[in-house]
Every structure is written in C-alpha cells, then in structure tokens.
N, CA, C and O atoms as a DFTB+ gen file, in Angstrom:
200 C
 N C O
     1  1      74.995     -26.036    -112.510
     2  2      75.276     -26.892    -113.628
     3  2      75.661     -28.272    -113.120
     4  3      75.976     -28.288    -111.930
     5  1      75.693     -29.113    -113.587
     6  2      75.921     -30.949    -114.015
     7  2      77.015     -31.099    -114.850
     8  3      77.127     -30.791    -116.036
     9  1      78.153     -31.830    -113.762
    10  2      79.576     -32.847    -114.504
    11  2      79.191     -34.057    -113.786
    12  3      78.842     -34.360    -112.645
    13  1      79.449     -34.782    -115.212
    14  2      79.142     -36.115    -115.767
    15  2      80.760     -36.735    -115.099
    16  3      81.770     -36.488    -115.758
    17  1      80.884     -37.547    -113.747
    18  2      82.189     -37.477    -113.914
    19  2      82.675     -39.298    -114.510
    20  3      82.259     -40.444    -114.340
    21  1      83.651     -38.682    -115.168
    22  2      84.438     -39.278    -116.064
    23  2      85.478     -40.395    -115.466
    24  3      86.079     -40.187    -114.412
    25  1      85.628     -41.516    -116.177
    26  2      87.033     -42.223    -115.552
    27  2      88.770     -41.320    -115.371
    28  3      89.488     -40.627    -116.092
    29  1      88.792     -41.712    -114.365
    30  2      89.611     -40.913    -113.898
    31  2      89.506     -39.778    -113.744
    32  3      90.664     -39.404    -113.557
    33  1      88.839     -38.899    -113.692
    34  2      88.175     -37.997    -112.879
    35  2      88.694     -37.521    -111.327
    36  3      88.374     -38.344    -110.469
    37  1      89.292     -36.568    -110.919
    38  2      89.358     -36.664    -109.032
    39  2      88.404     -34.996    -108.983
    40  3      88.004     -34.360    -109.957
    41  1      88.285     -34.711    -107.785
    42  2      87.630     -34.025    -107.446
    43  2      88.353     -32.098    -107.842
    44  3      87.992     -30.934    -108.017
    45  1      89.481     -32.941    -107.784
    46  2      90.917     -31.114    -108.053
    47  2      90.621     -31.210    -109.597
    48  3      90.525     -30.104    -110.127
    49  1      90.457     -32.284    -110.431
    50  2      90.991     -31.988    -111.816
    51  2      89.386     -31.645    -112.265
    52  3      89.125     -31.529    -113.463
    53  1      88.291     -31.483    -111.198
    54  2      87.157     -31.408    -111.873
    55  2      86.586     -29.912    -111.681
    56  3      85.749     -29.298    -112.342
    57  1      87.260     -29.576    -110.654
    58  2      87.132     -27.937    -110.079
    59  2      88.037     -27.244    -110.726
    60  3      87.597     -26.113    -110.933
    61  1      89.194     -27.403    -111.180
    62  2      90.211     -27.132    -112.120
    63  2      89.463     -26.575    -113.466
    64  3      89.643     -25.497    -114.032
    65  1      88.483     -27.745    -113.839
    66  2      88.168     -27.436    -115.053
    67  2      86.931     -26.352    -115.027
    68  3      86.567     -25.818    -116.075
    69  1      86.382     -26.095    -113.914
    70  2      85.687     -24.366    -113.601
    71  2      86.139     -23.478    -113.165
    72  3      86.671     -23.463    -112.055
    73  1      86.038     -22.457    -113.972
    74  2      86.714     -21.371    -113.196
    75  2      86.339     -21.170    -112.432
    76  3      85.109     -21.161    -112.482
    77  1      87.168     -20.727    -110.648
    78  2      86.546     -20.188    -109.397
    79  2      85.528     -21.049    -108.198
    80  3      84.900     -20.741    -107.185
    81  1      85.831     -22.430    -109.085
    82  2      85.339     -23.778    -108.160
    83  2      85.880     -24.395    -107.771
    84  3      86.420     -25.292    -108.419
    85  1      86.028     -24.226    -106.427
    86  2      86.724     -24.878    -105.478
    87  2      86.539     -26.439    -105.231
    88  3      85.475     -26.782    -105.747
    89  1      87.157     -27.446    -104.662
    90  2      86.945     -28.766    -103.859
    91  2      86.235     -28.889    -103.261
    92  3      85.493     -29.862    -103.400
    93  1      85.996     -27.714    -101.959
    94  2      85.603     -27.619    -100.800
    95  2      83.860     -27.608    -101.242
    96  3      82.951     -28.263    -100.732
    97  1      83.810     -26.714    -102.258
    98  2      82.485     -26.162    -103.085
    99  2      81.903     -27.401    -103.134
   100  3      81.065     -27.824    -102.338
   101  1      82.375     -27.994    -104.109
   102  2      81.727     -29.567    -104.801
   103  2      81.354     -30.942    -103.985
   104  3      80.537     -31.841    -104.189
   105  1      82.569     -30.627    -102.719
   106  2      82.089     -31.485    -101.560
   107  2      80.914     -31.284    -101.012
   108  3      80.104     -32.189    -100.809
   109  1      80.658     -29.575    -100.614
   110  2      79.520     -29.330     -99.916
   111  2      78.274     -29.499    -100.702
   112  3      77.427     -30.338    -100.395
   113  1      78.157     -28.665    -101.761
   114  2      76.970     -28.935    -102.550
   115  2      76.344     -30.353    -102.830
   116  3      75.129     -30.507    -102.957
   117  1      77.389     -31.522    -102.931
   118  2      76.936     -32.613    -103.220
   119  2      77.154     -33.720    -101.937
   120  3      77.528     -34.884    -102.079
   121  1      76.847     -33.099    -100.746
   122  2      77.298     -33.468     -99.836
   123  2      78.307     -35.008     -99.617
   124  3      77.964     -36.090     -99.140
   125  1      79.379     -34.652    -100.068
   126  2      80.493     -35.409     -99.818
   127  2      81.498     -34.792     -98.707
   128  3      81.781     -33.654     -98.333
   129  1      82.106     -36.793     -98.185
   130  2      82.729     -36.102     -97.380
   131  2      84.232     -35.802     -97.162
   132  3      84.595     -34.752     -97.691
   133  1      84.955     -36.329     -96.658
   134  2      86.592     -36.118     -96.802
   135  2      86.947     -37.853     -97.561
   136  3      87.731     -37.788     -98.507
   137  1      86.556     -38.965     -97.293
   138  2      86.632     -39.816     -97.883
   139  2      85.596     -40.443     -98.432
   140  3      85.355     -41.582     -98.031
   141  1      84.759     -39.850     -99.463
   142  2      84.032     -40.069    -100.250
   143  2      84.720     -40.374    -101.409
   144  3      85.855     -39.927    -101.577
   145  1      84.143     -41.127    -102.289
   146  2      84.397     -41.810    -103.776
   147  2      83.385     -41.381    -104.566
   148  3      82.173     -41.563    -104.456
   149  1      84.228     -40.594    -105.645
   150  2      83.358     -40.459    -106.978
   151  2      83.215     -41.582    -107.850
   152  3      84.143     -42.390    -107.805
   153  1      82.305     -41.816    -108.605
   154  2      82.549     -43.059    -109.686
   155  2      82.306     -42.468    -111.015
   156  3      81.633     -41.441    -111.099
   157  1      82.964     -43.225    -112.404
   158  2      82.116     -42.681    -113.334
   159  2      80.682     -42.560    -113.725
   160  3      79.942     -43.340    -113.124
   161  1      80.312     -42.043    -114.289
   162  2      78.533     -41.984    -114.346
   163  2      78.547     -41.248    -113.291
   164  3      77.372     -40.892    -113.188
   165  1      79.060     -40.844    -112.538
   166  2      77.957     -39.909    -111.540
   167  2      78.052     -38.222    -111.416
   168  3      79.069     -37.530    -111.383
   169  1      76.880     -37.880    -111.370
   170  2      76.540     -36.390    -111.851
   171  2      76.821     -35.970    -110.324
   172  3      76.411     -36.368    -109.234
   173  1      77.656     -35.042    -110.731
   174  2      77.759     -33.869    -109.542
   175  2      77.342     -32.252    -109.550
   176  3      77.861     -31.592    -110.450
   177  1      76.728     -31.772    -108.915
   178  2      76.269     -30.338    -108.747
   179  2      77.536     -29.418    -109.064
   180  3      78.498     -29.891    -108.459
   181  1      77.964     -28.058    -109.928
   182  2      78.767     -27.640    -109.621
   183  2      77.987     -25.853    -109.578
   184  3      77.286     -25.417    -110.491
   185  1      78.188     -25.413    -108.854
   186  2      78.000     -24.276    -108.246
   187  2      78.370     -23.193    -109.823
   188  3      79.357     -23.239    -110.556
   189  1      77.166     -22.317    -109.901
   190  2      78.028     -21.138    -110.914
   191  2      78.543     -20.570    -110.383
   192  3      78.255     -20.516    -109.188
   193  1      79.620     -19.783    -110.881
   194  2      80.688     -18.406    -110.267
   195  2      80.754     -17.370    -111.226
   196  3      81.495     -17.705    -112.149
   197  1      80.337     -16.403    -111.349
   198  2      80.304     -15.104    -111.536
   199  2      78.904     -14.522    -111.402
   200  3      78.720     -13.314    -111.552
C-alpha cells in the first residue's frame, strides 16, 4: 500500500498508524536512510502485515 505523507508527518507517527509496521520496514522498502527527509507530497511504500 501508498501513504501520502502529510505535513508533519515523521516516520514513527506513520508506522504507528499501521498495525505491525515498523520504521526500520519503511526505511528499507523505500530505500531511506538514517538521515533521510520525508517531505509532504511524498508517497511512501508501506509493506502489508498479516
């Protein structure tokens, strides 16, 4: 699935809002790295879980 991320947005409050999706998850899939910047408008991959 696709999050649209939002102003103010961080990477915890966006894995927060999936169940069983980690940080670590959303970094890798969308290959980011430890100091990478999200912006608004930008679509990130989020992994399904179950």
């Amino acid at each position: 699935m696709i999050h649209t991320v939002k102003s103010g947005d961080t990477l915890w409050d966006i894995a927060r809002a999936y169940d069983g999706v980690t940080v670590e998850q959303i970094k890798k899939l969308n290959s980011l790295g430890n100091t990478s910047r999200i912006k608004p408008g930008q679509k990130l991959r989020i992994a399904r879980v179950g």
